[in-house]
C-alpha positions as CSV (number, residue, x, y, z in Angstrom):
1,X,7.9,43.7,-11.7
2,X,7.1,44.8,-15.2
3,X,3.5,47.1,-15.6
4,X,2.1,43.4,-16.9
5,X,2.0,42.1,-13.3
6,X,0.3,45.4,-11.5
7,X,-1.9,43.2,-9.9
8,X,0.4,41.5,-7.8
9,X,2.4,42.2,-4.8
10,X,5.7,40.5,-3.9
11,X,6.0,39.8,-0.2
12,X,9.9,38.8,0.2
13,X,11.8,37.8,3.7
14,X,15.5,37.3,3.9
15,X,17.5,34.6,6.1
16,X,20.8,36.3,5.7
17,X,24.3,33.9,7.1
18,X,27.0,35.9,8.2
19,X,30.2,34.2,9.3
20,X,31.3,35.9,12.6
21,X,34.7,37.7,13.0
22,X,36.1,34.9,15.3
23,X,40.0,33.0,15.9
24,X,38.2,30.1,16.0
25,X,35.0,28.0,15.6
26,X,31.8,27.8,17.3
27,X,32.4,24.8,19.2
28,X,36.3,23.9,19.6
29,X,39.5,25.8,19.0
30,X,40.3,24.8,15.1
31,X,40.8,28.0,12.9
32,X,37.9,29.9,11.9
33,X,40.2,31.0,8.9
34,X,39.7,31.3,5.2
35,X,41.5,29.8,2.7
36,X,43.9,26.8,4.0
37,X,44.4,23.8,2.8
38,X,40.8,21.4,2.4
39,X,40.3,19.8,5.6
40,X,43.3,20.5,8.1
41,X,41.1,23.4,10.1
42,X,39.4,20.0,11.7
43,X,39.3,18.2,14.8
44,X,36.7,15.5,16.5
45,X,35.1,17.7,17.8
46,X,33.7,19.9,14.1
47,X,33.8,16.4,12.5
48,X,31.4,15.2,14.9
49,X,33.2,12.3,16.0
50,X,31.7,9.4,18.4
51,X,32.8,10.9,21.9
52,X,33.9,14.3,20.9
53,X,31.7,17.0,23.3
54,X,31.0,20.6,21.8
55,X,32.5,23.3,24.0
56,X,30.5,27.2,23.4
57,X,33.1,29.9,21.9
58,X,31.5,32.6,23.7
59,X,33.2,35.4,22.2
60,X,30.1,34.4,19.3
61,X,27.7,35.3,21.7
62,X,28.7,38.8,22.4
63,X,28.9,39.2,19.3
64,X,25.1,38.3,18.6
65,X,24.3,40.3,21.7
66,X,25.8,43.2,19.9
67,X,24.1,43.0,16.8
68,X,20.9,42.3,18.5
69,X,21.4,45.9,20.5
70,X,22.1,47.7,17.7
71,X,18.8,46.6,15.6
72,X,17.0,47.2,19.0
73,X,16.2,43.8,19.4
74,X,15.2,41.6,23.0
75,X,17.7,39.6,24.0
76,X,17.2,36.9,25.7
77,X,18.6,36.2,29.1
78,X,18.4,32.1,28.4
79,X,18.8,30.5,24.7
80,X,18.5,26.6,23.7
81,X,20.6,25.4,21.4
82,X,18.9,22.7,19.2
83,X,20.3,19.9,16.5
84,X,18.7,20.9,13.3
85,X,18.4,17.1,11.5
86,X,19.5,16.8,7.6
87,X,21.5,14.3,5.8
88,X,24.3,16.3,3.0
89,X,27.7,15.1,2.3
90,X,29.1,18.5,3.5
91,X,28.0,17.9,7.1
92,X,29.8,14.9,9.0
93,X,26.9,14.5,12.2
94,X,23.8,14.5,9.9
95,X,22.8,17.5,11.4
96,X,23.7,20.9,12.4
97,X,23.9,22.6,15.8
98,X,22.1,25.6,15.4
99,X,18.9,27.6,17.9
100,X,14.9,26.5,17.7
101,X,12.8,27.9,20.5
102,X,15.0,30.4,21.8
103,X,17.0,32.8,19.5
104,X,19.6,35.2,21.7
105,X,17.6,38.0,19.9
106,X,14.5,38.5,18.6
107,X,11.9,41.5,17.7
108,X,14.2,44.1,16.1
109,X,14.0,46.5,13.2
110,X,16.1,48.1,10.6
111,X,15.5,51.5,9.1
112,X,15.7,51.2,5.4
113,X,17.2,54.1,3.1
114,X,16.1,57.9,3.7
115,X,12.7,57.1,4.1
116,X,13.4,54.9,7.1
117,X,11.2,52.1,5.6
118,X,11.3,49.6,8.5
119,X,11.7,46.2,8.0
120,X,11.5,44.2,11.3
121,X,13.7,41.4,12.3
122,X,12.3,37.9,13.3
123,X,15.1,36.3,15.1
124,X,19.0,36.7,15.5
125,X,20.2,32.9,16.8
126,X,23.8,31.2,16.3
127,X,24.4,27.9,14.4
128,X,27.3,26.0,13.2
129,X,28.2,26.2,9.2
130,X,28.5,23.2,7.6
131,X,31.3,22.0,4.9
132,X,31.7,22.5,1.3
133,X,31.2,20.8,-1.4
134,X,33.7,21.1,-4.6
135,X,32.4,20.2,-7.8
136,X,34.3,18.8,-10.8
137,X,33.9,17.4,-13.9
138,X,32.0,14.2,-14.8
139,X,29.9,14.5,-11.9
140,X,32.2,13.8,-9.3
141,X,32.3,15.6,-6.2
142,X,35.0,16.7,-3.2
143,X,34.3,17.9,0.5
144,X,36.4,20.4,2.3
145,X,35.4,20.0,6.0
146,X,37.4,23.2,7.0
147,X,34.4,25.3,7.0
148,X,32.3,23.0,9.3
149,X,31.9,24.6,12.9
150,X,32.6,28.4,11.7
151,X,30.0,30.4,13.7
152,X,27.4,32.4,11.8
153,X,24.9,34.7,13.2
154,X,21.2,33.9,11.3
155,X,19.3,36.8,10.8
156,X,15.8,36.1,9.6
157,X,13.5,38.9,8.6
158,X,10.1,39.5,8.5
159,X,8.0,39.3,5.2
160,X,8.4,43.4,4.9
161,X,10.6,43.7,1.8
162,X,8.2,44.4,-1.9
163,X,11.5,44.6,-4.4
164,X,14.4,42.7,-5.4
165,X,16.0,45.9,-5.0
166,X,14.9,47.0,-1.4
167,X,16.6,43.2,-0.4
168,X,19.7,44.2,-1.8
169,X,19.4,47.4,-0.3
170,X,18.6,45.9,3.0
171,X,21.7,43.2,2.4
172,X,24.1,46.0,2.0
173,X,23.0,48.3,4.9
174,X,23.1,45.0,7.3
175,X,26.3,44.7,5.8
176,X,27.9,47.5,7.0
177,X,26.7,47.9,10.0
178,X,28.1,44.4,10.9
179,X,31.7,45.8,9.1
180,X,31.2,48.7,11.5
181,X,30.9,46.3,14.7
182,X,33.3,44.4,14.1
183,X,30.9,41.3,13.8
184,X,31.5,40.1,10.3
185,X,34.1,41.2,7.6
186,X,31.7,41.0,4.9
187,X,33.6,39.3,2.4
188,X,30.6,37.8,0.5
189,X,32.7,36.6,-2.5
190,X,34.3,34.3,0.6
191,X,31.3,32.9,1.6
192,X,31.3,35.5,4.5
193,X,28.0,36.5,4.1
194,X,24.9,34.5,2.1
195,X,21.2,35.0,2.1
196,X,18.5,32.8,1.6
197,X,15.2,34.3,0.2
198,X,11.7,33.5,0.7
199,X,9.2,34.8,-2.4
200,X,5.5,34.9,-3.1
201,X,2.9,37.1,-4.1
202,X,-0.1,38.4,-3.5
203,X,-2.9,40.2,-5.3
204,X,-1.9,43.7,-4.6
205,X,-4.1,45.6,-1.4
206,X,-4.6,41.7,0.3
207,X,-4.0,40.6,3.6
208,X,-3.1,37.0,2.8
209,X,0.5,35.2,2.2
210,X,0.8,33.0,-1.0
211,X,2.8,29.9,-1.3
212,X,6.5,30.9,-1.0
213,X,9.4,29.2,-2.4
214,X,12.9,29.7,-1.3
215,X,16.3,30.8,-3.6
216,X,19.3,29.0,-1.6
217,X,23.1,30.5,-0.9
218,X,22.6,33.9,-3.0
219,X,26.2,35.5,-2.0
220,X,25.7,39.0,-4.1
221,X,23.9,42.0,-3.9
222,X,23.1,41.8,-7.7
223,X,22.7,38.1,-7.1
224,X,19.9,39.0,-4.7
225,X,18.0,41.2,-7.0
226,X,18.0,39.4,-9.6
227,X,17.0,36.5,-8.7
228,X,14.2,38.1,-6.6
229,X,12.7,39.8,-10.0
230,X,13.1,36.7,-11.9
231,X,11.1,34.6,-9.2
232,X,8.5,37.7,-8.9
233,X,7.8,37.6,-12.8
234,X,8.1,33.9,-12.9
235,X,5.0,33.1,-10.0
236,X,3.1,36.2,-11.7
237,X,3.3,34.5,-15.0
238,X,2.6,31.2,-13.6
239,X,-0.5,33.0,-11.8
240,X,-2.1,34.5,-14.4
241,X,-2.7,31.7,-16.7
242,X,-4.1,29.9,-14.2
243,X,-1.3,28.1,-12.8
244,X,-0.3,27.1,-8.9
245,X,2.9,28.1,-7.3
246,X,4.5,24.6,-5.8
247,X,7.1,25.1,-2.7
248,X,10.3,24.3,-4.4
249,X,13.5,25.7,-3.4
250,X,16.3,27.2,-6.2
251,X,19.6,28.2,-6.8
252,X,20.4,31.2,-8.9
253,X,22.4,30.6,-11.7
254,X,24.2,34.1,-12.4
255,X,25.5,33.4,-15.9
256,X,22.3,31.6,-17.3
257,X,20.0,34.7,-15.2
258,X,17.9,32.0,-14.5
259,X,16.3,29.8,-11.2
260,X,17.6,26.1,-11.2
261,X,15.4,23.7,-8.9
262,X,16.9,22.1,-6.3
263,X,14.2,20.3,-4.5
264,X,10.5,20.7,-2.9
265,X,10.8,22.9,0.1
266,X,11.5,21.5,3.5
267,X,9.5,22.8,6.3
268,X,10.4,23.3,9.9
269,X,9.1,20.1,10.8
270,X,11.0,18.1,8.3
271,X,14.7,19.1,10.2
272,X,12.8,17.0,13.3
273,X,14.4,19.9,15.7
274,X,14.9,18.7,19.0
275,X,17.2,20.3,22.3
276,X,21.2,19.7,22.0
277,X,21.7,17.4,24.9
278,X,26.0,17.9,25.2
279,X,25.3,22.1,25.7
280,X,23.7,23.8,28.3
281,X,21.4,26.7,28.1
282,X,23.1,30.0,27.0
283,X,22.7,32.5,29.9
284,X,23.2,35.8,28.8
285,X,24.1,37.9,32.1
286,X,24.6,41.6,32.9
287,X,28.1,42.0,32.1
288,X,28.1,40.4,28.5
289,X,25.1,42.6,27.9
290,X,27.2,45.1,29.3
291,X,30.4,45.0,27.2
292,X,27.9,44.9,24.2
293,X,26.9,48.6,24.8
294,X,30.1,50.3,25.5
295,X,30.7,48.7,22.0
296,X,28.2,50.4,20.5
297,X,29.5,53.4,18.6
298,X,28.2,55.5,16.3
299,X,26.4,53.6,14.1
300,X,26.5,54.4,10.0
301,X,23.2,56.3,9.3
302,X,23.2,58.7,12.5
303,X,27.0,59.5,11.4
304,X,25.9,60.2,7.7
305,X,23.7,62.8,9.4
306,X,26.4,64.2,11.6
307,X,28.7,64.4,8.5
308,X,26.3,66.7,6.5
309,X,25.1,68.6,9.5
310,X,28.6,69.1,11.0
311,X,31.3,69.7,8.3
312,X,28.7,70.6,5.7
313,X,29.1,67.7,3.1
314,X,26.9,67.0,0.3
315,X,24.3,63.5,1.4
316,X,26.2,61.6,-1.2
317,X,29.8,62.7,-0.5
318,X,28.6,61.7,3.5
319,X,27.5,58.4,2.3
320,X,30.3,57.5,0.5
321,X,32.4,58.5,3.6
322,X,30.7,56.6,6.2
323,X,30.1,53.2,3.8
324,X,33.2,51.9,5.7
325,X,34.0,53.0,9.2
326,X,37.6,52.7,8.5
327,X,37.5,55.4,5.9
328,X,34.9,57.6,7.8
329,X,37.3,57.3,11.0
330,X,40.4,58.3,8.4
331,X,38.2,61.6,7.0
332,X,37.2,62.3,11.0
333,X,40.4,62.2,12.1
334,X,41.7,64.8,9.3
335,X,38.6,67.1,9.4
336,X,39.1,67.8,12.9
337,X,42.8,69.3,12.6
338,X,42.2,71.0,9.4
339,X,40.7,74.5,8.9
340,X,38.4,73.2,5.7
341,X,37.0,69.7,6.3
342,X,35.2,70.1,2.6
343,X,39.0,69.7,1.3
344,X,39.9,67.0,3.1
345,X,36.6,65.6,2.0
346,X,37.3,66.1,-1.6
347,X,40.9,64.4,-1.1
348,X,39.7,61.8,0.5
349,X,37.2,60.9,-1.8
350,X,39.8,61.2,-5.1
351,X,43.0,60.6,-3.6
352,X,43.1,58.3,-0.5
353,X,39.8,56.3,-2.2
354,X,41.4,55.7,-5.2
355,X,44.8,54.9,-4.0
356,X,43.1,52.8,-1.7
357,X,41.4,50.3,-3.9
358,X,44.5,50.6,-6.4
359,X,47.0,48.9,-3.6
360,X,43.9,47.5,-1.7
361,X,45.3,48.7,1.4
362,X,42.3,49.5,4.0
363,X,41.9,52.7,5.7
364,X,43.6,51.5,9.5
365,X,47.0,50.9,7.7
366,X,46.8,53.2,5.1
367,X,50.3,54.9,5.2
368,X,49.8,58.4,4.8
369,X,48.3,59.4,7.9
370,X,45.0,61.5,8.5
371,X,47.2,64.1,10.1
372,X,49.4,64.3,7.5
373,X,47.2,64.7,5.0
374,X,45.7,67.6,6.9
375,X,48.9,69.1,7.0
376,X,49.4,68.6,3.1
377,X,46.2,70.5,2.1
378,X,47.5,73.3,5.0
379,X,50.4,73.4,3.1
380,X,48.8,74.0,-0.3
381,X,46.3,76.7,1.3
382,X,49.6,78.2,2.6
383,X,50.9,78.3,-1.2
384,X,54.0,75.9,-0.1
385,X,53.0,73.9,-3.1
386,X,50.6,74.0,-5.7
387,X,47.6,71.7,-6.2
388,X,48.8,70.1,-8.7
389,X,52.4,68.9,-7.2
390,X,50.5,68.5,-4.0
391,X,49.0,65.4,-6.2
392,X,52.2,63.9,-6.8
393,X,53.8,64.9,-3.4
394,X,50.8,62.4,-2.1
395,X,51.9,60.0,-4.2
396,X,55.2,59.9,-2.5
397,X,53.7,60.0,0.9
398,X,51.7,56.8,0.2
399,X,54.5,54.7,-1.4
400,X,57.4,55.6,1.5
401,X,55.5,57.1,4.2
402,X,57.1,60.1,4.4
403,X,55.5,64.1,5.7
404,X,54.7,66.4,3.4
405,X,57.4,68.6,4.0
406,X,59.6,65.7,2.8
407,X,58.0,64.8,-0.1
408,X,57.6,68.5,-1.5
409,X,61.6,68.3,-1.0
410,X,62.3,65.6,-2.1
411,X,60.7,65.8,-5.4
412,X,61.6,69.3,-5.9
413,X,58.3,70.8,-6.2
414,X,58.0,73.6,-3.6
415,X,55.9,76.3,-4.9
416,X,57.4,79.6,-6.5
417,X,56.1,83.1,-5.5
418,X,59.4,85.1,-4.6
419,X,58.7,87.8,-7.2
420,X,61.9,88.0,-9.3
421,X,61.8,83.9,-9.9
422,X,58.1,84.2,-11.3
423,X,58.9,87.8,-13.5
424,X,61.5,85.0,-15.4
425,X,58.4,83.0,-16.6
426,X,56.1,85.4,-16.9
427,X,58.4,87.8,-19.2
428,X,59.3,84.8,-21.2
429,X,55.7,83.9,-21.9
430,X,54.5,87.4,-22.8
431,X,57.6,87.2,-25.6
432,X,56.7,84.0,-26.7
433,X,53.0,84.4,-27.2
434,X,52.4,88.1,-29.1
435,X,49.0,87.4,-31.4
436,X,47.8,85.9,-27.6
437,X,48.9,89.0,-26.0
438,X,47.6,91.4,-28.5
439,X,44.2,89.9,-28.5
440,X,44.3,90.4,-24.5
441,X,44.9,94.2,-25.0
442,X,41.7,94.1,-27.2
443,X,39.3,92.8,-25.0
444,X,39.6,88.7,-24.6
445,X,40.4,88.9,-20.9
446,X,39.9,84.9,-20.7
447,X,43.2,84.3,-22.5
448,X,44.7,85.3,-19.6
449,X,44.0,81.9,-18.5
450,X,46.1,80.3,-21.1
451,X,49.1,82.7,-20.3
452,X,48.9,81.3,-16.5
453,X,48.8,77.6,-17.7
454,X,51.9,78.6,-20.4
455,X,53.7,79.9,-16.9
456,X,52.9,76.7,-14.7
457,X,54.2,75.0,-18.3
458,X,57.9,76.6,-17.8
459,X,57.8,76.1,-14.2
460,X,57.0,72.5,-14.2
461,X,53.4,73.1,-12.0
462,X,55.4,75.1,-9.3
463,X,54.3,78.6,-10.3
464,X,52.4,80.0,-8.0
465,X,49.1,80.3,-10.2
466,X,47.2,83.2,-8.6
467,X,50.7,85.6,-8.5
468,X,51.5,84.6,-12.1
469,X,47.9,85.8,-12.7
470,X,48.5,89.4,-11.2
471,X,52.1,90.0,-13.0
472,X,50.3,89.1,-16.1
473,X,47.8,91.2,-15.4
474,X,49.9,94.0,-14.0
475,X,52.2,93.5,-17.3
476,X,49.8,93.3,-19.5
């Protein structure tokens, strides 16, 4: 908030949406895919035809019994599912299957940053998505049905969050942990993952709530902030001269950076919630609970942690590592069979990184293996090849695959040191540069640094750098 609106506090919870990492939907076997055709990932059953019966995908559930473990939530033993009543073109039944009374999880908390600001977690429940709507000019509008039935975890915050920028902190960090279980792929430009937000404020240092009002479908991290500062400013504006906040709910519109209104507010009451009668209770029992934990790995912070206190890495250089687990199980996996795991940290960071985004292959079938990169830097500490060519030699690796043996011969570049091969260079340089060398003999010493790089010149980056140092040196 600017300095204007000291006063006030901003008391923010988040209802984030995250589509679940499932072959198919939440209540029958059609796709849970992205991208097909509009309305052929559709049966009866999604469409909520007249004698169709729901059947649960109960691969879902473990997977909210994971993420409920791993945010030390309760679980819950035995969960209602409820029909949550609206009437939208993009939802055939005129309502939407979703949980009430009895969330799977409920009474977590998530540690937020380095501080460990925690922000506690409400409720983690299951609920069906509903359809899309496309649309186009002059008004009209389309529905894709494909999306209807996808499962989604809901997970609802409490009122803990003060910034537009601690939500979008807390977005990204929920984010990856669900990347790193598995749980969701995080795709949020697919719809994959979309948060609601519920805003108001307070006169700074009070106990009491203010009337909130909601921002709908926010599917960014900038999206989130922004539009969380913009409703801040807006209700502190509105406050101070002597204005009341109505509930409305909003969309953001990212190109105008402004709130559009949608309508007033529903409230919990106005869905008309009531038990689904075609599903049973969900019973949770010992052994899904049980399947949850031996899924639990290491989870992103405490690995962060372990990456600075265990190969000595820098907290950003860790953090970077460990943002996706694919990447932090590629450095892991080369750090452990190389003698310097700071090197492999700097190559993976520059190298595998940026070759990475550039082909947007992920880190599992990346084709230069984390054992082979090991063996690449090994091979430059060994003075096979240079660092230089060990650049282009990695090149080769990642577009055929090969070792690093093969690429260094197949490109030519192994290193030179053999003594007779590097006087060549080295007595052609000192005859082709005599101001540089006379000014050596007088005192510049750092010129000897040019004569090495005039070397690595006439040896195409193969010249062993440190013994065309000493000869210069020795000859000079």
């Amino acid at each position: 908030m600017k300095s204007g609106f000291d006063a006030f506090e901003a008391v923010i919870g988040l209802e984030v949406h995250a589509q679940l990492l499932t072959r198919t939907k939440l209540f029958c076997g059609c796709p849970a895919s992205f991208g097909n055709e509009p309305n052929t990932n559709v049966c009866p059953v999604c469409l909520g035809l007249p004698g169709s019966l729901p059947a649960l995908n109960r691969e879902a559930a473990g997977k909210a019994v994971l993420l409920g473990l791993a945010l030390d939530c309760s679980i819950s033993r035995r969960s209602v599912f409820a029909r949550k009543n609206y009437f939208y073109p993009d939802c055939p039944k005129n309502y939407q299957i979703s949980m009430y009374e009895k969330p799977i999880c409920s009474g977590g908390v998530f540690r937020l940053g380095e501080e460990g600001k925690t922000i506690g977690i409400e409720r983690i429940h299951l609920e069906e998505d509903a359809g899309k709507l496309i649309h186009g000019d002059g008004g009209s509008s389309l529905v894709d049905f494909n999306r209807c039935g996808v499962p989604l975890l809901e997970i609802v915050t409490r009122p803990d969050l003060r910034s537009g920028r601690d939500a979008a902190e807390f977005l990204s960090g929920l984010r990856r942990l669900m990347r790193y279980l598995g749980i969701c792929d995080g795709n949020m430009e697919e719809g994959s993952i979309r948060c609601d937000v519920n805003v108001s404020i307070r006169e700074r240092g009070s106990s009491s709530l203010g009337t909130r009002t909601e921002i709908k479908n926010l599917n960014s991290m900038k999206a989130v902030e922004a539009g969380i500062e913009f409703e801040i400013e807006r209700q502190a504006k509105l406050i101070s001269s002597g204005g009341v906040v109505s509930q409305v709910t909003s969309c953001w519109d990212a190109g105008m950076r402004r709130l559009v209104p949608m309508r007033s507010k529903e409230e919990e009451q106005d869905y008309r919630y009531f038990p689904e009668p075609d599903l049973p209770p969900l019973l949770i029992d010992d052994m899904t609970i049980c399947k949850a934990v031996l899924r639990l790995q290491e989870l992103p912070d405490p690995r962060r942690r372990r990456f600075q206190e265990e190969y000595g890495l820098s907290p950003y250089d860790s953090a970077v590592l460990t943002a996706e687990k694919g990447v932090a199980d590629y450095f892991e996996k080369a750090a452990t069979v190389s003698r310097n795991p700071k090197t492999i940290c700097n190559w993976v960071m520059r190298e595998v990184l940026g070759e990475m985004k550039r082909t947007g292959i992920p880190a599992e079938r990346f084709p230069v293996l984390p054992e082979s990169l090991a063996r690449l830097v090994e091979l430059v500490e060994e003075g096979a090849v240079s660092g230089r060519a060990a650049t282009e030699v990695f090149l080769e690796m990642s577009a055929t695959g090969c070792t690093a043996e093969e690429g260094i011969k197949r490109l030519g570049l192994e290193q030179i040191s053999s003594p007779e091969t590097l006087a060549q260079y080295v007595d052609a340089v000192v005859l082709e540069n005599p101001d540089v060398v006379e000014r050596y003999r007088k005192g510049e010493i750092k010129l000897l640094a040019f004569l090495v790089g005039e070397v690595m010149k006439k040896s195409e980056g193969r010249a062993d750098p440190r013994a065309a140092g000493e000869m210069l040196a020795a000859r000079l």
